[in-house]
N, C-alpha and C positions, 0 to 999 in steps of 0.2 A: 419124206421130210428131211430138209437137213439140219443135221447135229451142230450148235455155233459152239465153236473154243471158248473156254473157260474169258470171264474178264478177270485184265490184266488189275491184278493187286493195287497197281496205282491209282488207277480209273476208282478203285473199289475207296481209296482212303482221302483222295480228295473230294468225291461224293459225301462220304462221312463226315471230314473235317466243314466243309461247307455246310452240310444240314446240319448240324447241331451248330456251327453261326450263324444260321437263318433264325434260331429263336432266340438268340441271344441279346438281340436289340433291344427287346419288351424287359430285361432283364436288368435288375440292380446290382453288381458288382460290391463283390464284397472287400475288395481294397482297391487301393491308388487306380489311374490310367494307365500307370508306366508297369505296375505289377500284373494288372489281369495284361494286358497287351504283350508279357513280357510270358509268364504263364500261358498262355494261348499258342504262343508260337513254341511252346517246350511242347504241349501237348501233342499240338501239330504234327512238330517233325519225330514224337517220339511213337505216336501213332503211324504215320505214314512208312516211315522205319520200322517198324513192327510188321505190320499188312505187307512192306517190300519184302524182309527176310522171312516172312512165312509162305511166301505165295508159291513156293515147289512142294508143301508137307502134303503128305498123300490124304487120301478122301477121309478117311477117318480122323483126322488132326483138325480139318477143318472148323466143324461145329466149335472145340474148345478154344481154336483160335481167331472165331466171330464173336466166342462168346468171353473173350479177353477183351475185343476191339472194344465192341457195347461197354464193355465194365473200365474201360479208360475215361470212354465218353463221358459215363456216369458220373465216375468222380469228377473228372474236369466241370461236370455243372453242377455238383453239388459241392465243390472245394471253391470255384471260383465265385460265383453266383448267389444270391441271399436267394438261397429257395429252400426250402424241405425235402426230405431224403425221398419224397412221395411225387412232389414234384421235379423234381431231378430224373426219377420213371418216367415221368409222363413224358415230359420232353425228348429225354433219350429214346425212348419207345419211337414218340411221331418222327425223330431223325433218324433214328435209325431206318424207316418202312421207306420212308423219303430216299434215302440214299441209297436203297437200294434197287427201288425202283427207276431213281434216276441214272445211275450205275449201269442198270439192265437196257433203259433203252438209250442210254448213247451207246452201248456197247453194240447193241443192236441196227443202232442207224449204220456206224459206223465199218461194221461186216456185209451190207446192204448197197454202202455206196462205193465203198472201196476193198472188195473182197480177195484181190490181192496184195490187202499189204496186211492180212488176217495172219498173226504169228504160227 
């Protein structure tokens, strides 16, 4: 069997960033267009910044710093969003399984089709 290289942190935070915008449409905004529009992209680049400067911590860092990612998520749906601190879970929970599933197999096609240009 072969062993596939870790995916790359970016792949991992634009997954992310996309699955918790995939449930955001059904969603009421709790202030202006120009605020949550404006808040979404801080999140964004402050998550994918985050996922970027962690993605060398050794195996052991990792979990608390998935479990940072999740808890950015969280609040960006529960501060931007008219939901409940319960529903804010639920959402984050289904984006989160989402993105990493979807994470995993672009990573996967992507070692599959072009296995030399695997870091």
């Amino acid at each position: 069997m072969t062993a596939l290289p870790d995916i790359p942190r970016l792949y991992t935070a634009l997954a992310e960033c996309l699955a918790v915008l995939l449930f955001t449409p059904a969603l009421a905004p709790r202030f202006s267009k120009a605020v949550t529009v404006g808040v979404t992209l801080l999140w964004a680049a402050g998550l994918s910044a985050f996922l970027g400067l962690t993605g060398d911590v050794p195996g052991g860092l990792w979990i608390p710093c998935m479990v940072t990612a999740i808890g950015l998520s969280y609040l960006y749906l529960w501060g931007v969003w008219s939901i409940t601190l319960l529903e804010a879970g639920y959402h984050c929970s289904r984006a989160f399984l989402l993105a990493e599933l979807f994470a995993s197999v672009k990573w996967q096609l992507h070692c599959g089709l072009w296995p030399s240009r695997v870091p």
